[in-house]
Each structure stands twice: as structure tokens, then as C-alpha cells.
KEVEXLUM-74831 format. One record per residue (C-alpha): chain; z, y, x. Coordinates in steps of 0.1 Angstrom, whole numbers, plus 5000, padded with zeros to 4 digits. Layout:
# KEVEXLUM-74831
A, Z, Y, X
...
//
This chain:
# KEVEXLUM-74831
A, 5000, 5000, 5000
A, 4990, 5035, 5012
A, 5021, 5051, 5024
A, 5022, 5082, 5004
A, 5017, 5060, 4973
A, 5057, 5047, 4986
A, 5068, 5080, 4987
A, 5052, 5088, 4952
A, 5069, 5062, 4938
A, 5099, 5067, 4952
A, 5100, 5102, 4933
A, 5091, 5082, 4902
A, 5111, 5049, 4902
A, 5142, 5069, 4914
A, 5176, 5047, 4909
A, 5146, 5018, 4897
A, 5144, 5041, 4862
A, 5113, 5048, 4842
A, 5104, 5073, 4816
A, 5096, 5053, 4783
A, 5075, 5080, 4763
A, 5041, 5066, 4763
A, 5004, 5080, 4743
A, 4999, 5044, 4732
A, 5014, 5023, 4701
A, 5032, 4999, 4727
A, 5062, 5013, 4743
A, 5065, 4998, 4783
A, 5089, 4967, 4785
A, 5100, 4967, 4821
A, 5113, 4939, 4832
A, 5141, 4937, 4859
A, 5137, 4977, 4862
A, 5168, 4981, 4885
A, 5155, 4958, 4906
A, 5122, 4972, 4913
A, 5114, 4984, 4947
A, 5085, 5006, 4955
A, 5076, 4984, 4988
A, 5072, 4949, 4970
A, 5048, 4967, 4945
A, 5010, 4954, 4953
A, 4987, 4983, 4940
A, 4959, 4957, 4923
A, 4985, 4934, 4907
A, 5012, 4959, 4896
A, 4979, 4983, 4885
A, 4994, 4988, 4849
A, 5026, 4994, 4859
A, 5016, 5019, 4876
A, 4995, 5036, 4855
A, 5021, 5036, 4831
A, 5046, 5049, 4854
A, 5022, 5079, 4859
A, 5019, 5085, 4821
A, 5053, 5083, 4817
A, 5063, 5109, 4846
A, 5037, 5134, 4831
A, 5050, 5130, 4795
A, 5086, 5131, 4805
A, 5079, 5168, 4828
A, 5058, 5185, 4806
A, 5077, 5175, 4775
A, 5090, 5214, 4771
A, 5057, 5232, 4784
A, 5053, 5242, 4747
A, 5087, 5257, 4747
A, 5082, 5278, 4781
A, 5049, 5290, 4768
A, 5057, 5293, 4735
A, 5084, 5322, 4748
A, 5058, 5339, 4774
A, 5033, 5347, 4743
A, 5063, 5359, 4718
A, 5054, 5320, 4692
A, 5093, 5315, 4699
A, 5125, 5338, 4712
A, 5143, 5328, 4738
A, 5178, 5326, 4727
A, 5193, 5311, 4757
A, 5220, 5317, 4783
A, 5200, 5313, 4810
A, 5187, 5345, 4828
A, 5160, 5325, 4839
A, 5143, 5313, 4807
A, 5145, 5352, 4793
A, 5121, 5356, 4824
A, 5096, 5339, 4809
A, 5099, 5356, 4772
A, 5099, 5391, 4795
A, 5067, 5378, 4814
A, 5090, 5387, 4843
A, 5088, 5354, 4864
A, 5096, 5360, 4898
A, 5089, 5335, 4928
A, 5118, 5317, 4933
A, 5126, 5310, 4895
A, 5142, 5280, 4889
A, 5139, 5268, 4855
A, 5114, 5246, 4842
A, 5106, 5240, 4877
A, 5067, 5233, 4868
A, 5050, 5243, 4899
A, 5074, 5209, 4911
A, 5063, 5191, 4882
A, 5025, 5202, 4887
A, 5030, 5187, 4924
A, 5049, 5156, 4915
A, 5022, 5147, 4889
A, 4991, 5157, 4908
A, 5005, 5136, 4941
A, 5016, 5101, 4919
A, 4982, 5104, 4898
A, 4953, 5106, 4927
A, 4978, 5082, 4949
A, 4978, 5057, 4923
A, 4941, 5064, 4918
A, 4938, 5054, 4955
A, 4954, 5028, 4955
A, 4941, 5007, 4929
A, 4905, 5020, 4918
A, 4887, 4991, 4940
A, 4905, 4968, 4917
A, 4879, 4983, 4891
A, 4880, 4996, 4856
A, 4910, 4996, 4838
A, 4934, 5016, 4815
A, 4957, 5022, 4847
A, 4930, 5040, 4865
A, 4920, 5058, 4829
A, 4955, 5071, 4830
A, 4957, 5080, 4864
A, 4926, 5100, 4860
A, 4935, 5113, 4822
A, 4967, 5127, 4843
A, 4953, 5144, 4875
A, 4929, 5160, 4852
A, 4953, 5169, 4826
A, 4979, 5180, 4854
A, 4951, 5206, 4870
A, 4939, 5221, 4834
A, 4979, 5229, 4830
A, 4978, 5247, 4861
A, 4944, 5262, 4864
A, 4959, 5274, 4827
A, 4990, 5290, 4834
A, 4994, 5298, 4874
A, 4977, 5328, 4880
A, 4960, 5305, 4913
A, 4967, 5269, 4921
A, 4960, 5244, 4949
A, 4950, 5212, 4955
A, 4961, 5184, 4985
A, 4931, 5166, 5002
A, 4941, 5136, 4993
A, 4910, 5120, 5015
A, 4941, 5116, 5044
A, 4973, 5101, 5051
A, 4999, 5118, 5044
A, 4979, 5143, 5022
A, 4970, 5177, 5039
A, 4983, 5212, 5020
A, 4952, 5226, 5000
A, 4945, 5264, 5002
A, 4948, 5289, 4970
A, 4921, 5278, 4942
A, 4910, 5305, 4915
A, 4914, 5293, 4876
A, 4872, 5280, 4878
A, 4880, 5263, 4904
A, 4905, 5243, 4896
A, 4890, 5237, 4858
A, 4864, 5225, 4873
A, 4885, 5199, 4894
A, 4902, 5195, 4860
A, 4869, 5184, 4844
A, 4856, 5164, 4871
A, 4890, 5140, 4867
A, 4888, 5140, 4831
A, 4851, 5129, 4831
A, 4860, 5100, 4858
A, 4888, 5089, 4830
A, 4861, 5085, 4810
A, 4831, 5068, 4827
A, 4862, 5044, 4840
A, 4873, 5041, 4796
A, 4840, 5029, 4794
A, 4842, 5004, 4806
A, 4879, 4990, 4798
A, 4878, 4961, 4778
A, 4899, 4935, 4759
A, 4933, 4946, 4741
A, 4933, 4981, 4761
A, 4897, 4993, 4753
A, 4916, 5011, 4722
A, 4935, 5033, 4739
A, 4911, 5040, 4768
A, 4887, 5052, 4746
A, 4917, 5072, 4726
A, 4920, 5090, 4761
A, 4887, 5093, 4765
A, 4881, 5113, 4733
A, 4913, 5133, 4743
A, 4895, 5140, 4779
A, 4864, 5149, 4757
A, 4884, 5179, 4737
A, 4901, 5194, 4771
A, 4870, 5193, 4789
A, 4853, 5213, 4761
A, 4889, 5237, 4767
A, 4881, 5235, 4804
A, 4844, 5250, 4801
A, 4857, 5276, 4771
A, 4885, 5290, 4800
A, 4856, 5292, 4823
A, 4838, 5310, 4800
A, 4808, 5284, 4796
A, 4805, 5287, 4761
A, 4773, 5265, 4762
A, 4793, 5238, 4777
A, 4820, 5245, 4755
A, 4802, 5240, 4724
A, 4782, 5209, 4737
A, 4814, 5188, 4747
A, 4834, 5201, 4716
A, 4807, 5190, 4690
A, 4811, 5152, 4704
A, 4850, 5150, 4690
A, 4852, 5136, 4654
A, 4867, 5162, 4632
A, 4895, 5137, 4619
A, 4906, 5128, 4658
A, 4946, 5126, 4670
A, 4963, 5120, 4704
A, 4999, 5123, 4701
A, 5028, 5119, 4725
A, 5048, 5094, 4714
A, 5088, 5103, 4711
A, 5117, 5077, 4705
A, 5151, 5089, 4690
A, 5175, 5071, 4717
A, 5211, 5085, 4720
A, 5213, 5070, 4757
A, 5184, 5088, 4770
A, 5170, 5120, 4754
A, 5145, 5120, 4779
A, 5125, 5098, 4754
A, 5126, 5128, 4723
A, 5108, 5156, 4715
A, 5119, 5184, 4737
A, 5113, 5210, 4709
A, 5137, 5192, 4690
A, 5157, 5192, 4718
A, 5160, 5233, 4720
A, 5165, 5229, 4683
A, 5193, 5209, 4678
A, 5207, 5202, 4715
A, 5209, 5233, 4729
A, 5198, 5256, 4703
A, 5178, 5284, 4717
A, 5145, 5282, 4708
A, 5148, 5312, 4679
A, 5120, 5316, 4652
A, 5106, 5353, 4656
A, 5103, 5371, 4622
A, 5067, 5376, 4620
A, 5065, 5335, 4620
A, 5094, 5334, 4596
A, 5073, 5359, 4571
A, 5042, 5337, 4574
A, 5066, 5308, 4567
A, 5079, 5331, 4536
A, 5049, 5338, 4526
A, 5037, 5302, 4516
A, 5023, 5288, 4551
A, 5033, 5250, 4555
A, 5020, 5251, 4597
A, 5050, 5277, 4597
A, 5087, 5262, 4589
A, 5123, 5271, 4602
A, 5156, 5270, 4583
A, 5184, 5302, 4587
A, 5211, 5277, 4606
A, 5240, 5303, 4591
A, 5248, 5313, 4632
A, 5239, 5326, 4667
A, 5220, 5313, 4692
A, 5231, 5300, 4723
A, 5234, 5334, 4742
A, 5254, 5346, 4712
A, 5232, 5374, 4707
A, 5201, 5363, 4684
A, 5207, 5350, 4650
A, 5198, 5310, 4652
A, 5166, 5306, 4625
A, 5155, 5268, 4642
A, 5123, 5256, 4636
A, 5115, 5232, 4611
A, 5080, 5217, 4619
A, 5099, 5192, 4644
A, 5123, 5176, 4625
A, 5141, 5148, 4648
A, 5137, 5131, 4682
A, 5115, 5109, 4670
A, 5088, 5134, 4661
A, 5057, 5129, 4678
A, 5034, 5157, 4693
A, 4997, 5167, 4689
A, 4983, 5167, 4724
A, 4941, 5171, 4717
A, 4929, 5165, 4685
A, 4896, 5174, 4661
A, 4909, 5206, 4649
A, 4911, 5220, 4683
A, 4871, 5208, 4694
A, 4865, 5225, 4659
A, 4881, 5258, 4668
A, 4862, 5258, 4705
A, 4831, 5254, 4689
A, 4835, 5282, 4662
A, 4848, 5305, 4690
A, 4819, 5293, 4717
A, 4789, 5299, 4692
A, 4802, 5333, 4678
A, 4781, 5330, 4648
A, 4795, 5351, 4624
A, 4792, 5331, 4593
A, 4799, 5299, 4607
A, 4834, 5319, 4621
A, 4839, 5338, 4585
A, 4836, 5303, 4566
A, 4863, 5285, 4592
A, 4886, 5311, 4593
A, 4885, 5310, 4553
A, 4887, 5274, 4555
A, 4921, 5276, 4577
A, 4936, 5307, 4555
A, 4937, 5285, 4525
A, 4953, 5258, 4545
A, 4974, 5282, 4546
A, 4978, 5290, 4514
A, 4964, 5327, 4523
A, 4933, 5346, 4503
A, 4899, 5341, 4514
A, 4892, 5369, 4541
A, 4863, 5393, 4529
A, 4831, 5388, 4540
A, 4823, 5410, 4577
A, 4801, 5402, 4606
A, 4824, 5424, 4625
A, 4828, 5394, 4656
A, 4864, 5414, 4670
A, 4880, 5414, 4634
A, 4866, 5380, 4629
A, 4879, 5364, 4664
A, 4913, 5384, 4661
A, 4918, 5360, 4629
A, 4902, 5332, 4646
A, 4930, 5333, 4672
A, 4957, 5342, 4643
A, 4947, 5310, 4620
A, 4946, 5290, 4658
A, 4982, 5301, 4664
A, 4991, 5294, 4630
A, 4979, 5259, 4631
A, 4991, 5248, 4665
A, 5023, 5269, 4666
A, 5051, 5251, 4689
A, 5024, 5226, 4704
A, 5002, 5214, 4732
A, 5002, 5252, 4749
A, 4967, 5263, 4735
A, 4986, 5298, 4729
A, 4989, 5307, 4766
A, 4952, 5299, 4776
A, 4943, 5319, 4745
A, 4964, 5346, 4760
A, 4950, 5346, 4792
A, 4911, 5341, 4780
A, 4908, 5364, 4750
A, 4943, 5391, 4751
A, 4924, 5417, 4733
A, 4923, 5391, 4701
A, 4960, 5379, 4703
A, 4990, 5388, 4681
A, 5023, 5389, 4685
A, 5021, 5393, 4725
A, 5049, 5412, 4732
A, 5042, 5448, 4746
A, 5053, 5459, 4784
A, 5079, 5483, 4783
A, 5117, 5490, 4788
A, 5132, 5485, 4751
A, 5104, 5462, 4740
A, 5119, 5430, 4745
A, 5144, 5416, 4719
A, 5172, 5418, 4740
A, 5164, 5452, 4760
A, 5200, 5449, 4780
A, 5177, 5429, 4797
A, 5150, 5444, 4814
A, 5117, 5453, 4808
A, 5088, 5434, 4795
A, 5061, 5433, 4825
A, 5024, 5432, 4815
A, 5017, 5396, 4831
A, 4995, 5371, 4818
A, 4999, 5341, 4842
A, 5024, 5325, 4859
A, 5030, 5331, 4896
A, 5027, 5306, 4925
A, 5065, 5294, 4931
A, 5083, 5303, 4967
A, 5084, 5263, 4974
A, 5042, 5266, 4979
A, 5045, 5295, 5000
A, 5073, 5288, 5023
A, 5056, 5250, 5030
A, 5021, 5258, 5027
A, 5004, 5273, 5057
A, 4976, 5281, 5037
A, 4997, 5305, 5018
A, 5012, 5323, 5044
A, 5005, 5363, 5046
A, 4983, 5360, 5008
A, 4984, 5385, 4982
A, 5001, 5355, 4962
A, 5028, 5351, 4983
A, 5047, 5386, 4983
A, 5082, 5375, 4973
//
């Protein structure tokens, strides 16, 4: 076995644990897990384990990327304690924050998922590799997403060599290229796990038509979004397990655990208003930081809730937004109002009021979920509501600080006190 495979899956298999939250209907039945030691595993034999082991990581990490994001763009209020997490809700991050700790998690996903690729792709197809591939792709989109630059390891050498700063095209395209090896690998999975290979594969399909729409190849866009079924779902599976909440859903988690994920009022009016996508319940207290009044969200309702990760209705509104045909956007927009139980909008070929309610029925219908929100933010802010303004008293809880006018997240001090490729950048300034 490669040697920085080891070391990946000693980050992974730490204490012999895995992370049981998987995107297929089968939850992993590890035998013997205390027992199992990263040196006796043999890469082509212990091929699903692995790739299992890989989903599992990148499910368990990004379990509350919805939260974070859902505070940057103002979908949720940040009614926690910790002067960290009020960074993100102020767009204030600075280099060395430590909470949510994704620029780790970006790392620790990236590395297990391309050295599990190497490690067991010349044992051919197979839902392992689909997974591995599904997750490096999946892991770059996240950061070509948020960061405002990423990088990459060359993972072409052992130990892996520090990659340079990317650009957002750059690493979408990276992001597509994975995604489009998880499928041509789905392909050709067959027996019991061609299923859920080609449920990845369809999933792949709807991020790749995200990945050109951030690059701003609508073209692209359109082409790979037209190829997802309307009706398709890929959900993260959750289990409600009192021994181990790692296995929940981490909205439900800052709803009921620790009680600081706050409903903002302009989603509580839709809610009041008539909206089902829209839910929350007045808990009758304060929020963790004592300060906000505690209105929890009500689309999640337990542990065991699962989460939409790609699905139909996201291809759909890629499409609508890539073609900018006015009636084709008037008719969708109407067709997502009355889901909402809202009045038709009046007829206008007017393309900026008609993508500004584009992105409000988008919000609307994926509020609290799979982080669209952010990439909307940072591809389309002149279109996007509720983004709160920059400015001293604008933030809910002005004591404080100021709201900055940032739209990405920066590159964490960890990158640029270990990479030499970062040393003396414009990214790197402390």
C-alpha cells in the first residue's frame, strides 16, 4: 500500500472508528472495527471498505456546511456563544478562525479520496472507486465554491507535494474532471452496486452542470443540466443514534442540541405567509448566546432526517437560469411561487426582476440545504436577498462588529504557514 494511503487512513480509522452516514440504502456493517489496522489493509481486497470509509469521512465533515453557509448569506442567524461562528454571519472570517475547521476538512477529504483512488483503480471499476471520485470532485466544487482561492496536492508523488493557489475556474474545472471519472467508472459498475453507482453518477451529472454555471459556461451548463430527470433525489442518509450524533442531521443538531441556528424574520414571514419550504416553531426562549429569541427551524425535524444533496429541481433551476429566456424563466418562477402557495408573478421580460425572483424561489426551495445559497451569492450578488449589508450597526447583534463586504471565504493560516507556495501572496496577509 502506498504510504500516504497509511497516513490517510490513519486520520480516518482513528481509535479503529468509522463514520456510519452513508448516500446508499445499506448502512456499513464493519466487522471487528476496533481491531482494524490501517497496515493489514490490502487496497484491491479491502476496495469497498475503503471507499466507504471515504464516503463516510466526507459526509460526517461536511454534515454542517449548510449551517456555516446558511449564516454567511443571512438564510439563518447565528445565535451562538461562540465569537467564531458570528464571524461567519458578519462575513468577517479572519485567517486563523477555528471553527468549522473546513479548509482541514477540505484537505483531509481531498488527500483520503485521490489516495484511495491510487490505490485501488488498477483493480478496475467499482463503486469504491465511484466514490472516491464522487468525493474528490465533490470535495474541490466545495472549495472552488466558498474559498476565495484553493489548491490542490500533486498527488503523481510520494508523499504528495504542496500545490500552488488555484483560481475558482480552475479548481471547477478539477471538480468536473473528477466528477466525470466517477462516472465513466459508474458505467461500468455492475451486479448489486450498479444502483447506486449510477445514483452517483446522476448526482455528478447535476454538480457538473453547477460546476460549468459558477464558471460561467452557460452552454455547458444547460447541456449537462437538461440530462437529469426532473423527478431525481440523492440524499445523505442520517440515523438517530443516542451513542453517536455523529450519524444525525447536523441541522437538527444546532436545532435541538445546541440551539443556535435562529430563523431570521423575513423567512419566518414567508413561513407566515403560507410557504410550506419555509417552517420554524417560536421555542418560548433565547438562543444559546442569550441574546436572540430562539424561533428553531422546523423543516428538519429529528436526527434521523435525511438531506437533499443534488436533485432534479436543482438541474431545473441551472437550466432556467443558463438559457435566460424570459418566458421559459417567467413560467418556472410561476411554477415555484404556487408551490409556494404565492400569486402568479405578472407577466415582464425584464431578465433582472425576473432572475432576482429566480434566486428568491431558489432560496426558498432549498433553504437550510446542500449550500447552493453561497455559490449563488458569490455568482449572481446583484440578484440575491437577504444578504446582509456591510456596515457598523447592520448586523443583528452590532456589539459585535461590523458586517465586512466579503463574498468568499479566506484561505486558512494552516495553508500558508505549511505551504511554500503560499508564502509572500496576496492570500496570505494575516
Amino acid at each position: 500500500m502506498d504510504t500516504y494511503l497509511k497516513r490517510a487512513l490513519r486520520v480516518v480509522l482513528c481509535g479503529g472508528f468509522l463514520f456510519l452516514a452513508t448516500g446508499c440504502d445499506d448502512f456499513l456493517d464493519v466487522t471487528n472495527p476496533n481491531i482494524l489496522e490501517a497496515e493489514n489493509i490490502n487496497p484491491e481486497n479491502d476496495a469497498r471498505l475503503l471507499g466507504e470509509s471515504v464516503w463516510q469521512q466526507f459526509v460526517s465533515d461536511f454534515g454542517d456546511y449548510s449551517i456555516y453557509t446558511a449564516w454567511y448569506t443571512g438564510s439563518a442567524w447565528v445565535g451562538d456563544t461562540f465569537p467564531t461562528r458570528n464571524d461567519y454571519g458578519r462575513r468577517d472570517i479572519p485567517w486563523d478562525n477555528g471553527t468549522g475547521g473546513f479548509w482541514n476538512n477540505v484537505g483531509d477529504n481531498l488527500y483520503f479520496a485521490r489516495s484511495t483512488i491510487n490505490a485501488i483503480e488498477e483493480g478496475g471499476p467499482s463503486l469504491a472507486l465511484v466514490r472516491a471520485y464522487f468525493v474528490s470532485g465533490e470535495t474541490i466544487r466545495l472549495m472552488a465554491e466558498s474559498y476565495c482561492v484553493g489548491t490542490i496536492a500533486d498527488f503523481t508523488v510520494d508523499p504528495p507535494e504542496p500545490g500552488g493557489p488555484m483560481d475558482t475556474n480552475q479548481l471547477l474545472d478539477e471538480a468536473i474532471a473528477d466528477l466525470e471519472m466517477a462516472q465513466t467508472v459508474a458505467a461500468q459498475v455492475t451486479g448489486e452496486d450498479a444502483a447506486e453507482a449510477q445514483a452517483l453518477s446522476m448526482a455528478a451529472q447535476v454538480h457538473i452542470a453547477r460546476a460549468h454555471l459558477q464558471a460561467g459556461r452557460a452552454g455547458e451548463a444547460a447541456a449537462a443540466a437538461a440530462q437529469v430527470p426532473d423527478g431525481f433525489v440523492y440524499e445523505w442518509l442520517h440515523l438517530d443514534d443516542s451513542s453517536n450524533r455523529a450519524l444525525g442531521n447536523d441541522v437538527w443538531s444546532f436545532s435541538e442540541a445546541r440551539i443556535s441556528l435562529v430563523v431570521p424574520p423575513e423567512f419566518r414571514a414567508m413561513a407566515d405567509a403560507g410557504d410550506p419550504r419555509i417552517a420554524y416553531v417560536d421555542m418560548g426562549r433565547v438562543a444559546q448566546d442569550g441574546v436572540l429569541t430562539f424561533y428553531r427551524q422546523d423543516r428538519y425535524k429529528g436526527w434521523a432526517d435525511n438531506e437533499r444533496w443534488a436533485s432534479g429541481l436543482e438541474a431545473r433551476y441551472i437550466q432556467i437560469e443558463a438559457n435566460q429566456n424570459a418566458a421559459e424563466m417567467l413560467d418556472f418562477v410561476n411554477e415555484r411561487r404556487a408551490v409556494g402557495n404565492q400569486d402568479p408573478m405578472a407577466a415582464t421580460t425584464d431578465m433582472a426582476v425576473l432572475m432576482t425572483e429566480l434566486l428568491e424561489q431558489k432560496t426558498r426551495d432549498f433553504w437550510l440545504e446542500s449550500t447552493q445559497r453561497l455559490a449563488d451569492f458569490r455568482r449572481v450578488p446583484q440578484y440575491m436577498s437577504y444578504i446582509i449589508p456591510p456596515g457598523q450597526d447592520t448586523y443583528y447583534k452590532p456589539e459585535l462588529g461590523i458586517v465586512k463586504n466579503a463574498s468568499c471565504w479566506p484561505v486558512h493560516r494552516n495553508e500558508c504557514e505549511n505551504n511554500p507556495n503560499f508564502e509572500g501572496t496576496n492570500w496570505c496577509v494575516g
